[in-house]
TORDREN-723468 format. One record per residue: x, z, y of N, C-alpha, C in turn; residue in one letter; residue number from 1. Coordinates in pm, whole numbers, plus 50000, padded with zeros to 5 digits. Atoms other than C-alpha are relative to their C-alpha. Example, Ala and Ser with C-alpha at 12.3 -4.5 7.8 and 13.67 -1.06 7.14 Angstrom:
2
ATOM   npx   npz   npy  capx  capz  capy   cpx   cpz   cpy r   k
ATOM 50089 50000 49881 51230 50780 49550 50090 50000 50120 A   1
ATOM 49918 49994 49881 51367 50714 49894 49923 50073 50109 S   2
! end
This chain:
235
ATOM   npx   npz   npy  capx  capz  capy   cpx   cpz   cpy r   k
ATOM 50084 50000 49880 50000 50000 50000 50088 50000 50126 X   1
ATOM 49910 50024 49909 50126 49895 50357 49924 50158 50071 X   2
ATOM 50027 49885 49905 50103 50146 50640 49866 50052 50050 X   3
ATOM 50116 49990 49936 49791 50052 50747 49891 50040 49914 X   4
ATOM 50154 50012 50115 49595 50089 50399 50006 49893 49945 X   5
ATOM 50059 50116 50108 49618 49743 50321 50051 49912 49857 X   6
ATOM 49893 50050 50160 49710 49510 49996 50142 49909 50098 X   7
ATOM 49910 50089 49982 50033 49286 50009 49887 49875 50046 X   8
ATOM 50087 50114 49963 49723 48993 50057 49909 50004 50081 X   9
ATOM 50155 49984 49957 49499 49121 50256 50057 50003 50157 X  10
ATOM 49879 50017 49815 49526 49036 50659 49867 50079 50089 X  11
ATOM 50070 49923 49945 49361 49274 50905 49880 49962 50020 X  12
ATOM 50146 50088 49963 49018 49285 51050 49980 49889 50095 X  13
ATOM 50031 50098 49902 48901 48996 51240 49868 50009 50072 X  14
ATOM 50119 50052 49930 48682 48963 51526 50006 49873 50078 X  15
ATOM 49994 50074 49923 48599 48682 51744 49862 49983 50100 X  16
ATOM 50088 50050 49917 48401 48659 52035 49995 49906 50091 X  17
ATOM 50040 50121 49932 48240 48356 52169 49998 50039 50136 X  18
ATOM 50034 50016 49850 48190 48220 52510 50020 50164 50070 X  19
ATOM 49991 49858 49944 48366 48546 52632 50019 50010 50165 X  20
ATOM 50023 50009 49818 48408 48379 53013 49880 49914 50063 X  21
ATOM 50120 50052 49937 48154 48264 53220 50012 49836 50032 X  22
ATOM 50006 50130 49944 48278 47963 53339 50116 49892 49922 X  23
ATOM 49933 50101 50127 48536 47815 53081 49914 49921 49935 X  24
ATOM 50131 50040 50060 48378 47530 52887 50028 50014 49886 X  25
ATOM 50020 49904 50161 48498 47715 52576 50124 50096 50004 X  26
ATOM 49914 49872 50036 48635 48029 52522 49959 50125 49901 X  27
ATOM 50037 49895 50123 48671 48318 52273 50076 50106 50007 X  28
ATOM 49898 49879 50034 48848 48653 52250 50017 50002 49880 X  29
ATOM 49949 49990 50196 49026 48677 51890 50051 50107 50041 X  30
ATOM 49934 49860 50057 49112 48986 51730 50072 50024 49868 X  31
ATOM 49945 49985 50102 49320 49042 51459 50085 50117 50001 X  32
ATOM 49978 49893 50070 49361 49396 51354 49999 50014 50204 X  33
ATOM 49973 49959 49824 49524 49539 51739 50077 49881 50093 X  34
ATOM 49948 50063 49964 49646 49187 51841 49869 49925 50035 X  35
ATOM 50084 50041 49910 49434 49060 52100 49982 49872 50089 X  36
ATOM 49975 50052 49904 49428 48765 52246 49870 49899 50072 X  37
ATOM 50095 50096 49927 49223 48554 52512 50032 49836 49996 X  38
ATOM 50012 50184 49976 49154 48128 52463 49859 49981 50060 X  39
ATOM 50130 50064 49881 49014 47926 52722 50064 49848 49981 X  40
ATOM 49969 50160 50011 48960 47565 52737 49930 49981 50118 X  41
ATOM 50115 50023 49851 48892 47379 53093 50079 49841 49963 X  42
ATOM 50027 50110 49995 48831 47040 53091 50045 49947 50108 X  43
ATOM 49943 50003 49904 49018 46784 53305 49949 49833 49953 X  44
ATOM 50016 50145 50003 48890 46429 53389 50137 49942 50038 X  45
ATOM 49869 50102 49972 49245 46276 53371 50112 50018 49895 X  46
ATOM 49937 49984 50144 49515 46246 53116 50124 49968 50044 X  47
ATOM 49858 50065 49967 49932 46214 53142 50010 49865 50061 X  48
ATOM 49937 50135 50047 50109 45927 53262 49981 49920 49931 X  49
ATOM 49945 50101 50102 50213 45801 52955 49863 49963 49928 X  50
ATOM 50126 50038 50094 49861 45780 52849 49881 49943 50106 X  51
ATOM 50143 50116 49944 49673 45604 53158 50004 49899 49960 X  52
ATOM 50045 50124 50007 49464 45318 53061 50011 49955 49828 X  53
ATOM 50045 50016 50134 49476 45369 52743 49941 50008 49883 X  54
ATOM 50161 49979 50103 49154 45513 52626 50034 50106 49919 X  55
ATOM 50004 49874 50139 49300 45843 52445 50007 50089 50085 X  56
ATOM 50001 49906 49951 49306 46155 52551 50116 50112 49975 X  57
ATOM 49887 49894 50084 49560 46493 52495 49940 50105 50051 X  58
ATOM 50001 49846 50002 49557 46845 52463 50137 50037 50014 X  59
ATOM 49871 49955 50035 49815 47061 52540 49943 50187 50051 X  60
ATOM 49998 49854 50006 49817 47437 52597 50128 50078 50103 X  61
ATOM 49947 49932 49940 49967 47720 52793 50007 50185 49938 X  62
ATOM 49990 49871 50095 50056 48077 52633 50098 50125 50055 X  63
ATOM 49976 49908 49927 50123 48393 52825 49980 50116 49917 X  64
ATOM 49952 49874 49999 50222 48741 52761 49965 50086 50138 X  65
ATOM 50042 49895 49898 50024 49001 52985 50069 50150 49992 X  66
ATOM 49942 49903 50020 50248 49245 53100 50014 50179 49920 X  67
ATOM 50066 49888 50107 50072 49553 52929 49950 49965 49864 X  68
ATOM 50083 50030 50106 50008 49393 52646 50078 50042 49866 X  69
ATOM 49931 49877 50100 50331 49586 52441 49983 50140 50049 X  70
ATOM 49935 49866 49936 50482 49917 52477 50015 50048 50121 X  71
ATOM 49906 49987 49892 50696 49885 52735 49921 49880 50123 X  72
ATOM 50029 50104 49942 50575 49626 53036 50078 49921 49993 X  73
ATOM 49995 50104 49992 50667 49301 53051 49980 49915 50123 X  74
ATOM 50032 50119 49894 50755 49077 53357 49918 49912 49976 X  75
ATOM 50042 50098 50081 50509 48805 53428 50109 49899 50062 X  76
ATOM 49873 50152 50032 50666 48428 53395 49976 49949 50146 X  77
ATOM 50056 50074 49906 50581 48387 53758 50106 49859 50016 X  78
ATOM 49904 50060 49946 50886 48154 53805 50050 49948 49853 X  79
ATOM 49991 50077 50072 50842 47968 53479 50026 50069 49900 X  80
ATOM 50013 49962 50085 50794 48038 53129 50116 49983 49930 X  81
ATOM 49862 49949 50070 51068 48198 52888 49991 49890 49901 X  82
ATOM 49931 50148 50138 51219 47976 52586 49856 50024 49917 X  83
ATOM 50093 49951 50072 50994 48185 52373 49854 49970 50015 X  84
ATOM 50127 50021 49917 50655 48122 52573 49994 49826 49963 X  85
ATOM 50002 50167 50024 50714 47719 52566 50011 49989 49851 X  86
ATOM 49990 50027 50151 50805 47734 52222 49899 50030 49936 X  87
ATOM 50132 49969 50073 50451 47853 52128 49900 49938 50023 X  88
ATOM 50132 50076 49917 50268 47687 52403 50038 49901 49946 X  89
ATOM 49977 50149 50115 50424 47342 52219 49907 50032 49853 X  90
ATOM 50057 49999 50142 50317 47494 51883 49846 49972 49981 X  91
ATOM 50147 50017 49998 49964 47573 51974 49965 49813 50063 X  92
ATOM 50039 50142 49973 49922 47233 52160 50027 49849 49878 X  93
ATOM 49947 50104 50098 50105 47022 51843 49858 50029 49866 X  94
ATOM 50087 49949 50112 49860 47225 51617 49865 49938 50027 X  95
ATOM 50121 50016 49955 49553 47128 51784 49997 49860 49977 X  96
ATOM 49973 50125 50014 49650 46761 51814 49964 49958 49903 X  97
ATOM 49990 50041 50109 49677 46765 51479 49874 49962 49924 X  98
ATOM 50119 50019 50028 49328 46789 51397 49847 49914 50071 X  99
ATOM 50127 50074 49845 49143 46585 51722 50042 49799 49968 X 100
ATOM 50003 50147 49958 49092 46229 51712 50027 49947 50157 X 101
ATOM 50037 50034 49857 49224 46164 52074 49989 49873 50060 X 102
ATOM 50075 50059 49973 49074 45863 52100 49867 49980 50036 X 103
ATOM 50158 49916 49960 48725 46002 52078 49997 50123 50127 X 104
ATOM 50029 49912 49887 48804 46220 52342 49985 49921 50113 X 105
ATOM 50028 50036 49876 48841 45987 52578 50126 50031 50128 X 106
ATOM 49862 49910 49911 49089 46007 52889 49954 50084 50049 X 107
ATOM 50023 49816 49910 49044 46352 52981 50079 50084 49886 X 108
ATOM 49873 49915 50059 49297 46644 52880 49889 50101 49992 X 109
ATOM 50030 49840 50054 49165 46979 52724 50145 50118 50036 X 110
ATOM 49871 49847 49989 49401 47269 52854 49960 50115 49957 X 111
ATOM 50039 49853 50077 49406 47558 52644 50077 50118 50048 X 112
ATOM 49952 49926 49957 49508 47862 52781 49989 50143 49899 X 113
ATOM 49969 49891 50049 49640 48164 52571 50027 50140 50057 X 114
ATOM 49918 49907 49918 49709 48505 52721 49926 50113 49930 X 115
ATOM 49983 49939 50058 49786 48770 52486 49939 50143 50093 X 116
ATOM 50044 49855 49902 49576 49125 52625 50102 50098 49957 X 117
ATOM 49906 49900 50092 49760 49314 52317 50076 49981 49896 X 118
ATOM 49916 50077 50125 50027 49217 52079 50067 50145 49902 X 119
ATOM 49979 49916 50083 50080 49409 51759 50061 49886 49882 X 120
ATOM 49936 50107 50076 50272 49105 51596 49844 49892 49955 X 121
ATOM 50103 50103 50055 50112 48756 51514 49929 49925 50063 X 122
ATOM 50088 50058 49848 50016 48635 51868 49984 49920 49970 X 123
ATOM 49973 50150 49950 50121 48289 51832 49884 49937 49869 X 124
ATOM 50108 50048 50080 49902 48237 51496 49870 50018 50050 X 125
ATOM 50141 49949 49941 49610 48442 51629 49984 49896 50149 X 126
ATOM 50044 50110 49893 49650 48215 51943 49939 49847 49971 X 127
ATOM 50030 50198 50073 49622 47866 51724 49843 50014 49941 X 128
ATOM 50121 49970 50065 49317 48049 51524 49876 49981 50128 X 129
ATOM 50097 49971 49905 49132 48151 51838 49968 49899 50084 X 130
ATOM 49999 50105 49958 49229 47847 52023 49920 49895 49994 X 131
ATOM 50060 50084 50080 49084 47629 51777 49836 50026 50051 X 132
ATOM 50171 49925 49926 48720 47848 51876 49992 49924 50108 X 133
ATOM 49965 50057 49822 48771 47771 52198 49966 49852 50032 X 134
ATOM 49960 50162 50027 48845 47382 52152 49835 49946 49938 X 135
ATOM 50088 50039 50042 48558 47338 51914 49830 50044 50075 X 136
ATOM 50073 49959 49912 48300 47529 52184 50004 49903 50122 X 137
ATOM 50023 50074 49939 48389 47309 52436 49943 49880 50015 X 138
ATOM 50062 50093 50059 48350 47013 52222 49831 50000 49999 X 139
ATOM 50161 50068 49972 48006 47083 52188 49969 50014 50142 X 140
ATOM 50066 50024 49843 47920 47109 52534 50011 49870 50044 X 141
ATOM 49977 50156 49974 48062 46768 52578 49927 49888 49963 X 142
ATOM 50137 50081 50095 47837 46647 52314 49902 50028 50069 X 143
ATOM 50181 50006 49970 47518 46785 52440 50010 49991 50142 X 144
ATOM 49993 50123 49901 47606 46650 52786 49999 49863 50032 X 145
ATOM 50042 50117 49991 47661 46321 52653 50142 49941 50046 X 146
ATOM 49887 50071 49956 47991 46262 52768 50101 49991 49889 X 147
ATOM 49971 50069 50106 48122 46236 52427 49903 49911 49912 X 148
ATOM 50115 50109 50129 47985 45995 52157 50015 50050 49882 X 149
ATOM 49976 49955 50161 48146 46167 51876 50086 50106 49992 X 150
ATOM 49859 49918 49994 48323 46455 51758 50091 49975 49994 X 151
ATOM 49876 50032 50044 48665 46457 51779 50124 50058 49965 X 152
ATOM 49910 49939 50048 48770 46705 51602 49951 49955 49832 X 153
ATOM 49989 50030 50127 48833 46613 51229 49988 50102 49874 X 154
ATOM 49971 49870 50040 48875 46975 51040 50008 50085 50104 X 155
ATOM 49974 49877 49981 48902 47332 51110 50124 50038 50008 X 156
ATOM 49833 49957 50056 49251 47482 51138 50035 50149 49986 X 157
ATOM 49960 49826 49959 49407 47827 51127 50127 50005 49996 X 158
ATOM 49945 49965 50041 49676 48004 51128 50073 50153 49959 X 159
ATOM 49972 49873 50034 49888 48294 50971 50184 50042 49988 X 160
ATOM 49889 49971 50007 50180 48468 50970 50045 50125 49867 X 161
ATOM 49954 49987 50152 50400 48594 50616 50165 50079 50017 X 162
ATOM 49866 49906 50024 50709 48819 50555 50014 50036 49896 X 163
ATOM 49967 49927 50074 50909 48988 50353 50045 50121 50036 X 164
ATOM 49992 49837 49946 50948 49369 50411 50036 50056 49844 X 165
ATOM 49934 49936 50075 51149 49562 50154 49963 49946 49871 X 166
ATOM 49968 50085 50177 51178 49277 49894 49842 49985 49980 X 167
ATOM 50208 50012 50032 50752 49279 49922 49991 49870 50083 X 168
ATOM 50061 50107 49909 50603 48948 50026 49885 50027 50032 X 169
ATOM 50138 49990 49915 50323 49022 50283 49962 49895 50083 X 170
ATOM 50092 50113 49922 50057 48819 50446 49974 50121 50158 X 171
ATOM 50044 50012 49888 49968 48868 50832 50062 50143 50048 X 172
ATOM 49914 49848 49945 50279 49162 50975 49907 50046 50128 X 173
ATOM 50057 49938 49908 50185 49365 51206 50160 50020 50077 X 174
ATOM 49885 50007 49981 50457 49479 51458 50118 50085 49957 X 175
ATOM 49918 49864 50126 50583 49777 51265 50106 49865 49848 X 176
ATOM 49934 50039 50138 50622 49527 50966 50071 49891 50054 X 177
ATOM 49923 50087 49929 50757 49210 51174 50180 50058 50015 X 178
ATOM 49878 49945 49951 51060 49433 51328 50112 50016 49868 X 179
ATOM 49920 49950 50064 51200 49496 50995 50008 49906 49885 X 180
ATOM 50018 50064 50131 51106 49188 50796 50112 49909 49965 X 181
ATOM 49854 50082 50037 51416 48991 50599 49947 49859 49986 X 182
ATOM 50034 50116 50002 51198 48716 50608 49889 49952 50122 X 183
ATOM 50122 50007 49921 50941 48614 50889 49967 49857 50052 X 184
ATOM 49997 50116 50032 50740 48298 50861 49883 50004 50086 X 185
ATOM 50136 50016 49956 50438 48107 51024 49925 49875 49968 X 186
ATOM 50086 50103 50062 50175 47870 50844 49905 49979 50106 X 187
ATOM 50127 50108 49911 49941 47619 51023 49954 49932 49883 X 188
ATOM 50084 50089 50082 49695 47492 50804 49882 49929 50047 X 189
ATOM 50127 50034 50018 49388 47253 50805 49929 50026 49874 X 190
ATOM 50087 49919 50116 49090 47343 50604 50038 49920 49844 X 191
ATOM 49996 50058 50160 49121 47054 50378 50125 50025 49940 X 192
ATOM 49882 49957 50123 49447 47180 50237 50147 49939 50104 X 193
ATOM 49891 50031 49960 49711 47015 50484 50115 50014 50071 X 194
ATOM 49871 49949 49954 50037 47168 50595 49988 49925 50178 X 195
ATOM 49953 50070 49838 50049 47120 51037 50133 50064 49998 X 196
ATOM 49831 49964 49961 50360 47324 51049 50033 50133 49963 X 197
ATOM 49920 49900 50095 50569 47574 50860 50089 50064 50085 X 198
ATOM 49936 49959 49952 50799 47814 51029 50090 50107 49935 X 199
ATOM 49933 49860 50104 51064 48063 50820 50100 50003 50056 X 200
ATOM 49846 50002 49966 51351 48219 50928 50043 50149 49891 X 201
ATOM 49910 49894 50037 51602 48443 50721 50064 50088 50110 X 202
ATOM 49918 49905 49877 51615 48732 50977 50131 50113 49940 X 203
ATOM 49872 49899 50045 51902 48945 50745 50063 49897 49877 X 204
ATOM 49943 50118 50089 52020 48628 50556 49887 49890 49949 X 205
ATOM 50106 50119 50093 51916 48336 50334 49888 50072 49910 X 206
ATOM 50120 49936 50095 51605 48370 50106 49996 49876 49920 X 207
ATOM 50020 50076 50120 51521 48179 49790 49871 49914 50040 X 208
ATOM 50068 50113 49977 51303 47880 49808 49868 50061 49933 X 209
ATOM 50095 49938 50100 51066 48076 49531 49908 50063 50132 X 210
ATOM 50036 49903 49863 51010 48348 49872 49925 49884 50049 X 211
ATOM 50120 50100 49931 50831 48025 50053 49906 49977 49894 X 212
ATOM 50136 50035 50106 50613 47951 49802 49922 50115 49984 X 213
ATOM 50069 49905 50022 50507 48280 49767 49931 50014 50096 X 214
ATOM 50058 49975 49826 50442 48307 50150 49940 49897 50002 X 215
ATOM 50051 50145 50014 50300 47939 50119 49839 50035 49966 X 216
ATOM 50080 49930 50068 50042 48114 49845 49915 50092 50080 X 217
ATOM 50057 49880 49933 49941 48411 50028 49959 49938 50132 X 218
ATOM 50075 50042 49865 49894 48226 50365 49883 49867 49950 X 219
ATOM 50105 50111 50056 49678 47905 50180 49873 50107 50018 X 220
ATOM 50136 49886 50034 49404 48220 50103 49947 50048 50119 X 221
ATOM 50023 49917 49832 49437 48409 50444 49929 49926 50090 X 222
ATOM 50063 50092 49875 49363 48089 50636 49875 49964 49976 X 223
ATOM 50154 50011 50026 49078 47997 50447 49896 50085 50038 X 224
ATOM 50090 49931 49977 48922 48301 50502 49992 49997 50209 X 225
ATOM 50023 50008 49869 49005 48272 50870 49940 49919 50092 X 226
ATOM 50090 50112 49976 48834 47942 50878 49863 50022 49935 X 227
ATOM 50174 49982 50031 48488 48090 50715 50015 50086 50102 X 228
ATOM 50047 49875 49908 48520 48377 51004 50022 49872 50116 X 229
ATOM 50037 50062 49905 48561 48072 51247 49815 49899 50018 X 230
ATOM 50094 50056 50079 48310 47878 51055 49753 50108 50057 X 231
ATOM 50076 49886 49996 48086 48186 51106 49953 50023 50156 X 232
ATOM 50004 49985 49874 48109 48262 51441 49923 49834 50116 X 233
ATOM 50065 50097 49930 48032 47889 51554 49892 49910 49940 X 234
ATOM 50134 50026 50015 47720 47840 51355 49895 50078 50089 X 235
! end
């Protein structure tokens, strides 16, 4: 048993609440166990450069750290976001992509905005999970306005995060178990079964190829269930 009570498979509680701002045209608060975070989606009639005139659309994302949202405070990024911050806000925006037809969107950009209230390890998954809410809330509004013709999102996605903590392979750390894990990984899945992006690092050396698969295993299950609690929430 981990600290908290739970199995090696089992990933905290989840909440999610819908349309949690007034004026976003989709947003959700996600919860996962004491890791908190806020997605918003605002709609933008216009699209990159590299993509006028050519009938598709993009997403991309933004992903913040609210100074109270550890221990200790936390500067904010007024004067531009840390390595760490871009490196997530890419992830979440590559993740999303992955599942949108942006052709059916049309030229207009979706900006997703992340900003962590409380982090207890696992932001950056819980941001892609919640995100996804977010994304697919807006979508319908677009629809029952009329200014789409079709969905254009293809699947569901989630994601989760996997360790190893004293030779134990666990599903979804917390930050107790993160700080100390010899392994710490992060799965992006779509529902129908397809790998968006894998993340492992050997934080106290190499690890055996067997160790991903196991973490591979244990996050396939986690996400599913995190896609019937999205599933759930936006019926």
């Amino acid at each position: 048993m981990r600290s908290d009570g739970r199995t090696f498979d089992e990933i905290r509680p989840v909440r999610i609440v819908p349309d949690f701002l007034k004026y976003a045209e989709g947003s959700c608060l996600f919860e996962l166990g004491d890791t908190k975070v806020l997605c918003a989606v605002s709609v933008e009639e216009k699209v990159p450069s590299f993509l006028k005139d050519t009938g598709c659309g993009w997403i991309t994302a933004e992903y913040a750290l609210l100074p109270r949202a550890t221990e200790t405070r936390s500067p904010r990024e007024v004067f531009g976001r840390k390595g760490r911050s871009q490196e997530i806000q890419r992830l979440i925006g590559r993740s999303l992509r992955a599942v949108v037809d942006l052709q059916a969107l049309g030229e207009r950009t979706l900006w997703v905005d992340c900003d962590v209230l409380q982090a207890d390890g696992g932001t950056r998954t819980a941001a892609i999970t919640g995100a996804f809410v977010a994304l697919k809330l807006a979508v319908r509004r677009l629809l029952e306005k009329g200014i789409l013709a079709r969905d254009p999102v293809r699947e569901h996605l989630a994601a989760i995060s996997c360790g190893v903590v004293d030779g134990q392979v666990l599903v979804d750390l917390s930050f107790e178990e993160d700080a100390v894990a010899e392994v710490d990984a992060n799965f992006v899945r779509a529902e129908k079964g397809g790998w968006i992006e894998i993340q492992a690092t050997g934080e106290k050396g190499p690890f055996p190829w067997e160790r991903l698969e196991e973490m591979k295993e244990l996050a396939a299950k986690a996400i599913q269930k995190l896609i019937s609690f999205q599933r759930e929430v936006l019926s």
